[in-house]
OpenMM code with the backbone's topology and positions (N, CA, C; nanometers):
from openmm import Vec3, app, unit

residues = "UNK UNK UNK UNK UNK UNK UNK UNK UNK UNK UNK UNK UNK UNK UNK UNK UNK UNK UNK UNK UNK UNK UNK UNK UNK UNK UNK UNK UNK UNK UNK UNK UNK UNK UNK UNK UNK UNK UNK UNK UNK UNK UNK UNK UNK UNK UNK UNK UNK UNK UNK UNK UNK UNK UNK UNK UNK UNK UNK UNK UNK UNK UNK UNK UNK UNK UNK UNK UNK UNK UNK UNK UNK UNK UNK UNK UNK UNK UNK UNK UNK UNK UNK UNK UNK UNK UNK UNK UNK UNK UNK UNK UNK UNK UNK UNK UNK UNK UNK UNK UNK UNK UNK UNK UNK UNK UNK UNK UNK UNK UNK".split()
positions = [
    Vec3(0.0848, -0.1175, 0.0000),
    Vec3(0.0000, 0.0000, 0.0000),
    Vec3(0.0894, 0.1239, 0.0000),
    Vec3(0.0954, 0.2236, -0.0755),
    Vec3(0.1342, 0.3356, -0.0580),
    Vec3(0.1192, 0.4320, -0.0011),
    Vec3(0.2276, 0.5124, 0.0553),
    Vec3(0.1837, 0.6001, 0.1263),
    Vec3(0.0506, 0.6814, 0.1707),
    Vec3(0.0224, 0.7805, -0.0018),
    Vec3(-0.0868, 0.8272, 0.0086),
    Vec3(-0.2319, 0.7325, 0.0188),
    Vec3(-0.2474, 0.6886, -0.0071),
    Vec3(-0.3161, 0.5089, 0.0393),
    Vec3(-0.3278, 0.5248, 0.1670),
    Vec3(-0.2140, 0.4620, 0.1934),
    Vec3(-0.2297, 0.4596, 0.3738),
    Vec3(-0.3013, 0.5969, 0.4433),
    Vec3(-0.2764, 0.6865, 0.3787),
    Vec3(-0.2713, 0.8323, 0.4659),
    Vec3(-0.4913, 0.8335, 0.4505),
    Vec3(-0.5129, 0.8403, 0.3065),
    Vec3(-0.6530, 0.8243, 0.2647),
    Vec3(-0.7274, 0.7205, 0.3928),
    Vec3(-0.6590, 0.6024, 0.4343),
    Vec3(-0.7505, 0.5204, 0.4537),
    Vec3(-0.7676, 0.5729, 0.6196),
    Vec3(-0.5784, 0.6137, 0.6653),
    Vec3(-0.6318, 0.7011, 0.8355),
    Vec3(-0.7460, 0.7980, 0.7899),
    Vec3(-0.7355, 0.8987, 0.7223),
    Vec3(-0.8477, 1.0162, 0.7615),
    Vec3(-0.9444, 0.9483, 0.7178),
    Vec3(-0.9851, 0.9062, 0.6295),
    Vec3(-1.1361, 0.8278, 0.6727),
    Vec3(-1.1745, 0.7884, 0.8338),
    Vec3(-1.0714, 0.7180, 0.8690),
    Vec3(-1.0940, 0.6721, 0.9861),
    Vec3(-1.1175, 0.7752, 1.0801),
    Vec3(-1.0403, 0.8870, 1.0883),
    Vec3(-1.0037, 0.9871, 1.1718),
    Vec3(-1.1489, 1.0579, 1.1754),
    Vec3(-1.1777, 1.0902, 1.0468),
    Vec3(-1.2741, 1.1795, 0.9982),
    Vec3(-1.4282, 1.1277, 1.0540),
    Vec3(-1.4455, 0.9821, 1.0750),
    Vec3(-1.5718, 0.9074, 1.1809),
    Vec3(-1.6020, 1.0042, 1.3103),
    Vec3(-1.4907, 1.1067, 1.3239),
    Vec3(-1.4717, 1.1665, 1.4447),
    Vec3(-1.5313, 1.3329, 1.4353),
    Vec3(-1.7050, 1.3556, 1.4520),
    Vec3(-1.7183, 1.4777, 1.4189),
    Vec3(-1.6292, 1.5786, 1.4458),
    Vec3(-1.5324, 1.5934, 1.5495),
    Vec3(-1.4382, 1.6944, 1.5434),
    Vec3(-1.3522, 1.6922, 1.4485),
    Vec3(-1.2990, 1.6357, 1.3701),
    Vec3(-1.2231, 1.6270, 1.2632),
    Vec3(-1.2755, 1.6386, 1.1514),
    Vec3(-1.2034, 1.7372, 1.0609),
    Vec3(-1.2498, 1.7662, 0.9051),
    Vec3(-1.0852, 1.7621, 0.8356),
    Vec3(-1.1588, 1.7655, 0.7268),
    Vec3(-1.0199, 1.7279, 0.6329),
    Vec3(-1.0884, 1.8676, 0.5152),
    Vec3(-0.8899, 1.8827, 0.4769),
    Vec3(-0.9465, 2.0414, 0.4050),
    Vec3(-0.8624, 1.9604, 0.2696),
    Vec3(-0.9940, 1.9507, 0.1888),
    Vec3(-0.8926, 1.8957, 0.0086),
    Vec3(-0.8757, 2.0163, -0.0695),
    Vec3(-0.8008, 1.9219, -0.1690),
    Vec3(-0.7274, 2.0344, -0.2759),
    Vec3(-0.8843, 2.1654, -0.2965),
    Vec3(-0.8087, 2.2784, -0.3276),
    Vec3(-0.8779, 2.4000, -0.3505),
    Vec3(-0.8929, 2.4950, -0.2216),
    Vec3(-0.8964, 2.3946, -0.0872),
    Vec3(-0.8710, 2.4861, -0.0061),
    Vec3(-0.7161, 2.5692, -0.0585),
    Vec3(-0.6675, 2.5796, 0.1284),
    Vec3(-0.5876, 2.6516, 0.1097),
    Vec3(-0.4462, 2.5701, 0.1664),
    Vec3(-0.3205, 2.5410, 0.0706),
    Vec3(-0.2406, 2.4451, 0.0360),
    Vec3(-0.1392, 2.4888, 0.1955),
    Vec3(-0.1151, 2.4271, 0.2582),
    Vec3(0.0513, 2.4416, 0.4084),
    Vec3(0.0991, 2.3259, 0.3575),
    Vec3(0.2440, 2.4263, 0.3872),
    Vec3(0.3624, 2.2840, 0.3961),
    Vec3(0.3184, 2.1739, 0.2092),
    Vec3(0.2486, 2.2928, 0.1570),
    Vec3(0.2311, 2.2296, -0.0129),
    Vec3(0.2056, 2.1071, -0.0138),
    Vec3(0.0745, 2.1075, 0.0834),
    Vec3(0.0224, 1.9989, 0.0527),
    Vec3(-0.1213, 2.0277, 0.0614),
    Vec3(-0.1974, 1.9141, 0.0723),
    Vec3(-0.3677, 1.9288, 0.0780),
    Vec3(-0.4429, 1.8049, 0.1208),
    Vec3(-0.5128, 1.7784, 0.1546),
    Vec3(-0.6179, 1.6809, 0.2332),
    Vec3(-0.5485, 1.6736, 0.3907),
    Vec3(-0.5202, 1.8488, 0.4877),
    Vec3(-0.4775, 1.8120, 0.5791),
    Vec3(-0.5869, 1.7724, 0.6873),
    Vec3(-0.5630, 1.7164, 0.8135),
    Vec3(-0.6683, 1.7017, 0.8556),
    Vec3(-0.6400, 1.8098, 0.9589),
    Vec3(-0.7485, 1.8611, 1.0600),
    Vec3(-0.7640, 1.9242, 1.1897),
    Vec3(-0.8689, 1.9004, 1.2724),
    Vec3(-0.8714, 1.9415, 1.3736),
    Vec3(-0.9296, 1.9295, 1.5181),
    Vec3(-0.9658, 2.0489, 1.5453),
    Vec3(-1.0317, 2.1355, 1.5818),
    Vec3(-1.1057, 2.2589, 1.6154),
    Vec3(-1.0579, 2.3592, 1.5961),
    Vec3(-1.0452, 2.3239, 1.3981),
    Vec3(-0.9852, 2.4132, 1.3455),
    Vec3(-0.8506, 2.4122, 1.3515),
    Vec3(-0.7715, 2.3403, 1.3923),
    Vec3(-0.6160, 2.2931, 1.4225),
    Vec3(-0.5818, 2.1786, 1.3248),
    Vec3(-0.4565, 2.1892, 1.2316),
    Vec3(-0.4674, 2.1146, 1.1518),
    Vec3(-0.3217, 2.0297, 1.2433),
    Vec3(-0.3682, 1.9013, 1.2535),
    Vec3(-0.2898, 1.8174, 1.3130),
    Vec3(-0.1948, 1.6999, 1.2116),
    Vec3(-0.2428, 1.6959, 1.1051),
    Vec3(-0.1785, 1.5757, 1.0172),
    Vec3(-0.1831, 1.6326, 0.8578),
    Vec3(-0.0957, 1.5493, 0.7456),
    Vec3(-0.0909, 1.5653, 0.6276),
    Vec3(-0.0061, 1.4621, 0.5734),
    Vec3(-0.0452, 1.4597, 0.4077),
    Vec3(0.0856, 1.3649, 0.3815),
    Vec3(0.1009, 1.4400, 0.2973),
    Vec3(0.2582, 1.4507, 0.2331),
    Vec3(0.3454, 1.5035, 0.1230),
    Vec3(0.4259, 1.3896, 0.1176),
    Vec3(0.4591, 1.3956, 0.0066),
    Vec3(0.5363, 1.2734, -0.0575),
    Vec3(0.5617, 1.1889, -0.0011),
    Vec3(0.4471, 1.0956, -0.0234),
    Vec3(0.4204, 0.9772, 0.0438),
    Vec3(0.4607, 0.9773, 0.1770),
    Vec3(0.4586, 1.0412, 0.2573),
    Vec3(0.4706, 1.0457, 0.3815),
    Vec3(0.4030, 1.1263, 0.4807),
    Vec3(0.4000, 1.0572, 0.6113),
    Vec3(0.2754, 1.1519, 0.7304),
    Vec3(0.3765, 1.2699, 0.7622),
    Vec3(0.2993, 1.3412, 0.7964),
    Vec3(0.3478, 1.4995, 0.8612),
    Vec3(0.2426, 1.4927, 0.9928),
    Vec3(0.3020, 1.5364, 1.1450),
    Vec3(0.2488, 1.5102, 1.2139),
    Vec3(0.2346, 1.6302, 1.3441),
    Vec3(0.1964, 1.6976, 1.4179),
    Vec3(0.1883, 1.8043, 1.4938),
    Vec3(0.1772, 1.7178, 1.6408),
    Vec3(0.3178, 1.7238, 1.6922),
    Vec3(0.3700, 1.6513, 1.8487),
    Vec3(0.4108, 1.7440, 1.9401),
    Vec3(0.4076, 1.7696, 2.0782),
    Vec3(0.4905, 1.7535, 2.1561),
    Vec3(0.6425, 1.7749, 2.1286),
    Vec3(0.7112, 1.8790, 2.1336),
    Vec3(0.8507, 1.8924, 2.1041),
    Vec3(0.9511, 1.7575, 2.1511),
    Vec3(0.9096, 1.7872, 2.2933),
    Vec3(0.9587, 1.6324, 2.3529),
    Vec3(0.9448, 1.5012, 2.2330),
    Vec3(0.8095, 1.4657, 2.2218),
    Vec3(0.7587, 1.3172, 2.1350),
    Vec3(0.8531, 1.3730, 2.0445),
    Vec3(0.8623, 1.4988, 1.9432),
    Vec3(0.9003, 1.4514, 1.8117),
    Vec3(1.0691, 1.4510, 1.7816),
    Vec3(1.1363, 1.4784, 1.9384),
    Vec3(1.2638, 1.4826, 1.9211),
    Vec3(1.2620, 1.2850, 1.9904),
    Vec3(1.1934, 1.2547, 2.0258),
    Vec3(1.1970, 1.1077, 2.0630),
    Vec3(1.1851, 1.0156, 1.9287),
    Vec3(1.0780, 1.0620, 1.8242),
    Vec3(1.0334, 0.9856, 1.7123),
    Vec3(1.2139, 1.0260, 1.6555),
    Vec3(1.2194, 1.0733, 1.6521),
    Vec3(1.3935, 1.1477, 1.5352),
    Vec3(1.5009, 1.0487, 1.6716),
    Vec3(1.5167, 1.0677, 1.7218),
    Vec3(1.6364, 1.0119, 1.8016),
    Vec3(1.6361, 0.8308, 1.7610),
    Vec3(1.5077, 0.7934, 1.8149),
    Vec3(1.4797, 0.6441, 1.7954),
    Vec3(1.4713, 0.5776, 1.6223),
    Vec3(1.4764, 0.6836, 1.5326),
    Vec3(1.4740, 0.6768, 1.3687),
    Vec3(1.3512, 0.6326, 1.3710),
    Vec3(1.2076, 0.6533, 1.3766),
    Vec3(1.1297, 0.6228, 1.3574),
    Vec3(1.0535, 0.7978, 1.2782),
    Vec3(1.1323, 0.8762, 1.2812),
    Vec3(1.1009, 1.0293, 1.2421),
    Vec3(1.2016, 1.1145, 1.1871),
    Vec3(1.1817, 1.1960, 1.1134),
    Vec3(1.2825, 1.2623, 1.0693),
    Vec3(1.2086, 1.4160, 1.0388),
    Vec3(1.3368, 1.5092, 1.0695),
    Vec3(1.2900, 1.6424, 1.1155),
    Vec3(1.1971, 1.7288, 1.0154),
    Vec3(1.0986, 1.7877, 1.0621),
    Vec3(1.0193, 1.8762, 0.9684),
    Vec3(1.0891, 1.9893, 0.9165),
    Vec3(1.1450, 2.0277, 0.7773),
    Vec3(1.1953, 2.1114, 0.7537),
    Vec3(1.1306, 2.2047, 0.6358),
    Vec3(1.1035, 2.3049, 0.6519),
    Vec3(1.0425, 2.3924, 0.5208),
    Vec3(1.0452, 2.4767, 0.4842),
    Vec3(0.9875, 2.5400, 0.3726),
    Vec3(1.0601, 2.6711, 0.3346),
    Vec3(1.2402, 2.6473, 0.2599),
    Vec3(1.2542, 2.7867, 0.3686),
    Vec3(1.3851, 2.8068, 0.3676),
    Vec3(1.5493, 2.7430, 0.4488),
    Vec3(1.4478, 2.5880, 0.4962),
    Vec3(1.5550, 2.5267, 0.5879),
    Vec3(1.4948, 2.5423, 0.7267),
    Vec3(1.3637, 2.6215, 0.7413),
    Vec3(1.3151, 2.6404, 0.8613),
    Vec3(1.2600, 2.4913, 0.9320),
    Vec3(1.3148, 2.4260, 1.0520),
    Vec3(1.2810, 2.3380, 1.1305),
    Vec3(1.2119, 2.3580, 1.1980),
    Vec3(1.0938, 2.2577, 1.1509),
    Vec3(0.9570, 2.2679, 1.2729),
    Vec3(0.9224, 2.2056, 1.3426),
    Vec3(0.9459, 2.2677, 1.4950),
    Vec3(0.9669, 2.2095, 1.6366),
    Vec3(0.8892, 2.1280, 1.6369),
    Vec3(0.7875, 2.1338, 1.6144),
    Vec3(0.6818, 2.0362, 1.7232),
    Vec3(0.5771, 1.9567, 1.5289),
    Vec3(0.6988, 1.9518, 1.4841),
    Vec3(0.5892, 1.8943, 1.3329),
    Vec3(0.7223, 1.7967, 1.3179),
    Vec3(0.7004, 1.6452, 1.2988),
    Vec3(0.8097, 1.5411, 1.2479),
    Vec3(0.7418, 1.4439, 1.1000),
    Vec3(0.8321, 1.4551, 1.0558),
    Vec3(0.7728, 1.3360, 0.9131),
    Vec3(0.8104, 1.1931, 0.9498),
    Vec3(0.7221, 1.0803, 0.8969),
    Vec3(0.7195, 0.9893, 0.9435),
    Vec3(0.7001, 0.8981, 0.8392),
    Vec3(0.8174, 0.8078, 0.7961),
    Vec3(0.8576, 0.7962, 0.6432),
    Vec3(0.7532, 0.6326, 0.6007),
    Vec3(0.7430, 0.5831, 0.5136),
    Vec3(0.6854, 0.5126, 0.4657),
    Vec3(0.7387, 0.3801, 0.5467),
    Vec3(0.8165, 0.3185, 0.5545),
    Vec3(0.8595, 0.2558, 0.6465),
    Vec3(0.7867, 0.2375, 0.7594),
    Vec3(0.7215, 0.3206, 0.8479),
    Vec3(0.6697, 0.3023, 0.9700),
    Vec3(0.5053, 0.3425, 0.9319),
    Vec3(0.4859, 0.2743, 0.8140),
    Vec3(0.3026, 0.2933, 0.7758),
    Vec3(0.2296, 0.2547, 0.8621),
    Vec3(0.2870, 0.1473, 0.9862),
    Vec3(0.2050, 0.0412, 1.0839),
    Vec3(0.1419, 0.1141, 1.1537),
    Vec3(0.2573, 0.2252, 1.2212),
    Vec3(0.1848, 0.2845, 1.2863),
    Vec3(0.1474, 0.4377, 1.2668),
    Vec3(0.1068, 0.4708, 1.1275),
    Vec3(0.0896, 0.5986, 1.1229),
    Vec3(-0.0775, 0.6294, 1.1907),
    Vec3(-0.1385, 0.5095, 1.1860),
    Vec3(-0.3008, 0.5687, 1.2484),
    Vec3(-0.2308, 0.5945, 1.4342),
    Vec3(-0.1892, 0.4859, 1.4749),
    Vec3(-0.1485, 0.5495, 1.6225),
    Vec3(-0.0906, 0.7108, 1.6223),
    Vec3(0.0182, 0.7227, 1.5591),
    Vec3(0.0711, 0.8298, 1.5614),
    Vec3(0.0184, 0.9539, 1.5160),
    Vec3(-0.1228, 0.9468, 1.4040),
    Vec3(-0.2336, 1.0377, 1.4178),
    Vec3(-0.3020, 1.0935, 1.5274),
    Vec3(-0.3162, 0.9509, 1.5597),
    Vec3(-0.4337, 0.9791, 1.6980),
    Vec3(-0.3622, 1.0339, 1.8103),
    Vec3(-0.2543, 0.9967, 1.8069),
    Vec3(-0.1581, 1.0755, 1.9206),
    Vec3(-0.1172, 1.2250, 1.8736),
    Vec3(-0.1333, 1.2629, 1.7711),
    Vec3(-0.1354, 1.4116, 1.7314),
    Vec3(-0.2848, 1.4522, 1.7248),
    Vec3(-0.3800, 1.3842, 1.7077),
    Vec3(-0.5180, 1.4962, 1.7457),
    Vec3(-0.5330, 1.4866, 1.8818),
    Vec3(-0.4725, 1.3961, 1.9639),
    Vec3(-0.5029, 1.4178, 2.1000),
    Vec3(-0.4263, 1.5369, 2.1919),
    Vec3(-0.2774, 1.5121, 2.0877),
    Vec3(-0.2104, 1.6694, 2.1605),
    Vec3(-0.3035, 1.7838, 2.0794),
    Vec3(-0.3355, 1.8261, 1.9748),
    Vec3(-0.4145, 1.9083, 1.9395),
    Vec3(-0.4857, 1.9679, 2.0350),
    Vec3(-0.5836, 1.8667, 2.0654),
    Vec3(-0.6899, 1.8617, 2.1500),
    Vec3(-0.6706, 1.9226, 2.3135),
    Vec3(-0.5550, 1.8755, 2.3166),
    Vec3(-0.5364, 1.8839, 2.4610),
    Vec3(-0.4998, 2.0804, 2.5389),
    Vec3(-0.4691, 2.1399, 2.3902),
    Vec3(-0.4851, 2.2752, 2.4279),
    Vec3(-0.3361, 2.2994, 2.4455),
    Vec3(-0.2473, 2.2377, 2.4703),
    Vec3(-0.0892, 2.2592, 2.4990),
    Vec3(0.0116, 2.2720, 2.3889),
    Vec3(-0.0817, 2.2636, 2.3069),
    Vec3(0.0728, 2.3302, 2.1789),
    Vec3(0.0163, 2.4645, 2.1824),
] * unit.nanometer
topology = app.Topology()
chain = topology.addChain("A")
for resn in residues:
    res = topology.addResidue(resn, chain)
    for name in ("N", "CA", "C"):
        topology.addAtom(name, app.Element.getBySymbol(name[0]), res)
């Protein structure tokens, strides 16, 4: 299954969740991508090239990068984003956990 595959079949799942909406192409494109999802109005997840983009906990996402299960959000101009880690095709198993663990920090009001 491919990335974007995989990513389609979490937000379906995600999206069962009236707080969650997903914004598709024509909205308005972050991090140049589209079908991101959010939480009350907080966009917590995305995929770009074939891979999850994820909104953590500075702590979690320097843990996902240390353990190689993540690698650093970088954009733009080289700008590194603290609390956003990519999460490469390789670890598809657990990209629905690692969703749900980013709408729950969403949620939780602390980013």
């Amino acid at each position: 299954m491919s990335g974007s595959a995989r990513y389609e079949e979490i937000a379906r799942i995600l999206c069962e969740d009236p707080a969650v909406s997903r914004v598709i192409a024509g909205g308005m494109k972050r991090f140049g991508a589209s079908g991101e999802l959010r939480a009350g109005g907080k966009m917590f997840a995305f995929c770009s090239k074939e891979r999850l983009i994820v909104k953590l906990p500075q702590r979690r996402v320097a843990e996902l990068i240390a353990d190689g299960r993540g690698q650093p959000c970088v954009m733009g101009r080289g700008r590194t984003m603290r609390e956003w880690v990519v999460i490469g095709q390789e670890q598809r198993p657990e990209w629905l956990s690692i969703a749900m663990e980013s709408k729950q920090f969403i949620g939780s009001g602390n980013q």
